[in-house]
C-alpha positions in Angstrom: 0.0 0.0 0.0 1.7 3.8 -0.8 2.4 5.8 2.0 0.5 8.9 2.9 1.1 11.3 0.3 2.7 14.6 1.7 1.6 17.6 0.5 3.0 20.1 -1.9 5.1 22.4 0.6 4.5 20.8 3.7 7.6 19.2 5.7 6.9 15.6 6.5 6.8 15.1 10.1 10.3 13.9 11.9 11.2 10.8 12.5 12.3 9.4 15.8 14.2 6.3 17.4 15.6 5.3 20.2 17.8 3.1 21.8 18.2 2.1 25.9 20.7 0.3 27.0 20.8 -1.2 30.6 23.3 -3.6 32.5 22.6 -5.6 36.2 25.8 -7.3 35.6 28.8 -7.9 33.1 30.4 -10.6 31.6 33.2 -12.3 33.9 35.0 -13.6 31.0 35.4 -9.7 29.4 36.2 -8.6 32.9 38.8 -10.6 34.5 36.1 -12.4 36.6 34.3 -9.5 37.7 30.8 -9.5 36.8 29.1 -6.0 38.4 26.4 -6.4 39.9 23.7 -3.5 40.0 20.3 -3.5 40.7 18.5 -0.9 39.1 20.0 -0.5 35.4 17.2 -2.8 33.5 14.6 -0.5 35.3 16.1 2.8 34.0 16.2 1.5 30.4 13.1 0.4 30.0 11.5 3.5 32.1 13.4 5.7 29.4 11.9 3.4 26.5 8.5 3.6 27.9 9.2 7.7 27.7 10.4 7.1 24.2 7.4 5.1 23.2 5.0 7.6 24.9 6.6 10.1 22.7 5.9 8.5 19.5 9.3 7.3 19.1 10.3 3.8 17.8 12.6 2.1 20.7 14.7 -0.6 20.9 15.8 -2.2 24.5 19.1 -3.8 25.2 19.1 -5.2 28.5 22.2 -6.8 30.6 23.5 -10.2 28.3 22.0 -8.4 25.2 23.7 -5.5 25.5 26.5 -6.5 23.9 29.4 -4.1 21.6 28.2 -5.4 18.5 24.3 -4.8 19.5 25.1 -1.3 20.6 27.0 -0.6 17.7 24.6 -2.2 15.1 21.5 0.1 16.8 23.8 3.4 16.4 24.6 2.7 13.2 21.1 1.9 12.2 19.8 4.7 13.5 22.1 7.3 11.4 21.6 5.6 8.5 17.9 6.0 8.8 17.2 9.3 10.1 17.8 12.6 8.1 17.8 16.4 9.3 15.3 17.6 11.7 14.6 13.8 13.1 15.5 12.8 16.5 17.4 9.8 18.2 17.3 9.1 22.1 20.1 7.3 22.9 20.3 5.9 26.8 22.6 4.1 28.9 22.5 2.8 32.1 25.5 1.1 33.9 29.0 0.7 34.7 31.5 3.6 33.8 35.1 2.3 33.4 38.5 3.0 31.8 41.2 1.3 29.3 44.5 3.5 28.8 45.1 6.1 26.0 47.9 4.4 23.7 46.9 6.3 20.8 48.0 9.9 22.7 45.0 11.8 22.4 44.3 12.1 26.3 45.1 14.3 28.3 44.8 11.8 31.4 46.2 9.7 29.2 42.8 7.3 29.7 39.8 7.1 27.7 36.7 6.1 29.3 34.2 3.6 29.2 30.4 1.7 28.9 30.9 -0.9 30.1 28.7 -3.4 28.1 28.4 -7.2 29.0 31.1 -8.9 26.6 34.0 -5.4 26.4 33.8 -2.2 26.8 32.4 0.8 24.3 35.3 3.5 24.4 34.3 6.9 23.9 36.2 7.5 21.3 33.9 4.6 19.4 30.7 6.8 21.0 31.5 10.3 19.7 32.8 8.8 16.5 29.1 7.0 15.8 27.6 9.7 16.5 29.6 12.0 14.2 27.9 9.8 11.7 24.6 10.8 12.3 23.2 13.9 9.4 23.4 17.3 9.8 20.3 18.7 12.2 19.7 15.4 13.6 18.8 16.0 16.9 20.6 13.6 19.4 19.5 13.2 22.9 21.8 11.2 25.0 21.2 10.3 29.1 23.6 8.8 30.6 23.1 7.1 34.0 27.0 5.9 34.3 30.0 7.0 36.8 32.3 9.4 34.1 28.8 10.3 32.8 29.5 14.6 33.0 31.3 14.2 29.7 31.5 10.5 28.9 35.3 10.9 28.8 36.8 12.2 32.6 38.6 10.8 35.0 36.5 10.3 38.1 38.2 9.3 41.5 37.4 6.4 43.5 34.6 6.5 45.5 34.3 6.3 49.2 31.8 7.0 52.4 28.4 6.1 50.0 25.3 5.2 51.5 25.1 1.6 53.0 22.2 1.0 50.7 23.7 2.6 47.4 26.3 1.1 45.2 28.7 3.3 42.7 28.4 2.6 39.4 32.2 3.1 39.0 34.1 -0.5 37.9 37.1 -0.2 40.7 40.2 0.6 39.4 41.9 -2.5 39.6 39.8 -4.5 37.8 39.7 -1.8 35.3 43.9 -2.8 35.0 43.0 -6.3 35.3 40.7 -6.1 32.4 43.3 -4.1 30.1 46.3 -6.5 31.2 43.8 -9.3 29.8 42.6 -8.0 26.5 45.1 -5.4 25.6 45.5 -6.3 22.3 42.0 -6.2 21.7 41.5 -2.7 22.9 45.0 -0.8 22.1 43.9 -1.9 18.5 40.5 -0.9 18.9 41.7 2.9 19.7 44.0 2.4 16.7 41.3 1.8 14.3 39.3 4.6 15.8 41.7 7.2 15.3 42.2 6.1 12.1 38.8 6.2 11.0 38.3 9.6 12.7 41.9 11.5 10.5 40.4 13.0 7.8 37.1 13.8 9.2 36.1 17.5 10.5 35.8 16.5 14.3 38.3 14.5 16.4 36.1 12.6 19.1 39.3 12.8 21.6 39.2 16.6 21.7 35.3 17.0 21.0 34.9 16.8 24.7 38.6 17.9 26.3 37.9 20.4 29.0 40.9 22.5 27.6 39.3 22.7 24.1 38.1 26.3 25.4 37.1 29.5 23.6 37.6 29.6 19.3 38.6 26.0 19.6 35.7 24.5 20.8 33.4 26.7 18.9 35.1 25.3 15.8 34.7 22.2 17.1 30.6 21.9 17.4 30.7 23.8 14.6 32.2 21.0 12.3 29.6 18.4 14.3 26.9 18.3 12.0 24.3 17.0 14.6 23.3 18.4 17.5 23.7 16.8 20.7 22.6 17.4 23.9 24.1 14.7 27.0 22.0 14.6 30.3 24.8 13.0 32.6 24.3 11.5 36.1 27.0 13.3 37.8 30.0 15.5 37.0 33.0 14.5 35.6 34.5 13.7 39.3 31.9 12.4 41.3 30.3 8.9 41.0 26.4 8.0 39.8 24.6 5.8 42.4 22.4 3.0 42.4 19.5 2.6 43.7 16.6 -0.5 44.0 13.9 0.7 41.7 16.0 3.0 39.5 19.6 4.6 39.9 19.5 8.0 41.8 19.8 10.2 38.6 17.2 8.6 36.8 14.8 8.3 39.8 14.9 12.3 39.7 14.7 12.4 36.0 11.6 10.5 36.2 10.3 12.5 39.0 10.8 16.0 37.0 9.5 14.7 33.8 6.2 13.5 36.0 4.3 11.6 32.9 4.9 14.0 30.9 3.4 17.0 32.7 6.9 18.8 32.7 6.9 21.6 30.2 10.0 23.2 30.6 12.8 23.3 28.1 16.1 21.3 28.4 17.5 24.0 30.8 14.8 24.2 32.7 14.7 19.9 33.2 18.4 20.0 34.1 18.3 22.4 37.0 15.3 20.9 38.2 17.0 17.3 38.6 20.2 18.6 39.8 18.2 20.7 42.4 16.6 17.4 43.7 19.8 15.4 43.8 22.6 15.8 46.6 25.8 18.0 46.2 27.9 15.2 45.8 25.8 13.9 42.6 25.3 17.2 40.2 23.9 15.6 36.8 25.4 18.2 33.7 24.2 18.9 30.6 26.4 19.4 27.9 25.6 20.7 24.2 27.4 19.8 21.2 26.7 21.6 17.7 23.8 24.4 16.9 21.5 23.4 19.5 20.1 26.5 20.5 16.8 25.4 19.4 17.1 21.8 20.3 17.6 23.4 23.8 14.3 25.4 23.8 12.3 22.3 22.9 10.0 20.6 26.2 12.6 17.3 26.5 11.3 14.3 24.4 9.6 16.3 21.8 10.0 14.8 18.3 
């Protein structure tokens, strides 16, 4: 059967899709034995699909052994090769933070930070590079509910004195070098073939996000990322994101602000409120990537 016929002069609605990704454990075998146990990561990804799907958006759910590299990777890519200028993707993950070391020089902490997903970790150089893929003017929404969540890429110290009741979701540092000692091959080669994929292009994904990219620099920057990006972290880049039973502390607050819908506030707006309801020693950031003063007016979750 055709499709609706648009007509002459009128712009066909956007398109939106989403993808929510949520881990209550890792595999031992990618992580030198340690498997991560959480509680509440499932819970946020599907809350943030059921948002999605409440929006009109089309979602797709990784959850815990199925959210896997090649998975994640597979839904990005989907995604950018579907959706055009002016559509939206809502991108959410929910899990372990963790880091492998920079051998490819583009650090300044001379790490590069993590997702960790069930079978090896997503790199954030991999992240910003898939999402450099996506169109010009497609709008990206990312929440991330992960310990080195205020950027996706800093260095965040280990935790200590949290609630008896509330686990990091940090992987401890030395089974982060356990890991690395275990598969370096695997992941000095993977940053290898990153950078090499990124020369060339208008954007590096190392220096997208490096705090000294200030001023000129960084306007130049988001000016050669054709998307626009907004990321809703969980914490700054040196604190930890908690967990929590029912849903991790961030996205218990996001949830609670957003109210069903009923918030009608822009993206400003939503961040202050959750910050505002979340203790000093959690401050959730947003951060804005490309022309995204629109994006920024819009109530969150609009397609």
């Amino acid at each position: 059967m055709a499709g609706k016929a648009v007509k002459p002069g009128v712009a066909p609605s956007p398109k939106a899709l989403s993808l929510h990704i949520g881990l209550n454990a890792v595999g031992g075998a990618a992580y030198a034995g340690w498997t991560g146990p959480l509680a509440a990561c499932e819970f946020d990804a599907s809350d943030m699909a059921a948002i999605a799907r409440q929006q009109g958006m089309k979602a797709s759910v990784l959850l815990t052994k199925k959210a896997t590299r090649a998975a994640t990777l597979s839904g990005l890519r989907s995604a950018a090769k579907a959706l055009r200028s002016g559509d939206l993707f809502f991108l959410s993950y929910s899990g372990h933070g963790g880091q492998v070391p920079d051998v490819t020089g583009d650090e300044a902490d001379r790490k590069d930070e993590t997702w960790c997903l069930h079978d090896g970790q997503l790199i954030d150089d991999e992240l910003y590079l898939e999402l450099g893929r996506f169109a010009s003017g497609v709008r990206i929404l990312v929440v991330s509910d992960s310990c080195h969540s205020g950027t996706v890429t800093r260095e965040v110290p280990q935790s200590s004195g949290l609630p008896a009741d509330r686990r990091s979701r940090l992987m401890p540092e030395a089974v982060a070098t356990r890991t690395y000692r275990e598969h370096k091959a695997f992941y000095d080669q993977l940053q290898r073939d990153v950078s090499a994929a990124a020369s060339g292009r208008a954007f590096d994904p190392d220096t997208v996000v490096a705090p000294a990219a200030g001023g000129g620099r960084l306007a130049a920057i988001a000016d050669a990322f054709k998307p626009q990006l907004l990321l809703i972290s969980g914490c700054q880049d040196n604190q930890v994101s908690l967990d929590g039973e029912r849903n991790g502390a961030f996205t218990e607050q996001l949830l609670a602000v957003w109210n069903r819908g009923a918030f009608r506030g822009d993206y400003a707006v939503f961040h202050a409120r959750i910050r505002a309801r979340l203790p000093a020693s959690q401050s959730p950031k947003l951060f804005p990537l490309g022309s995204v003063s629109r994006f920024l007016k819009q109530v969150p979750f609009t397609v």
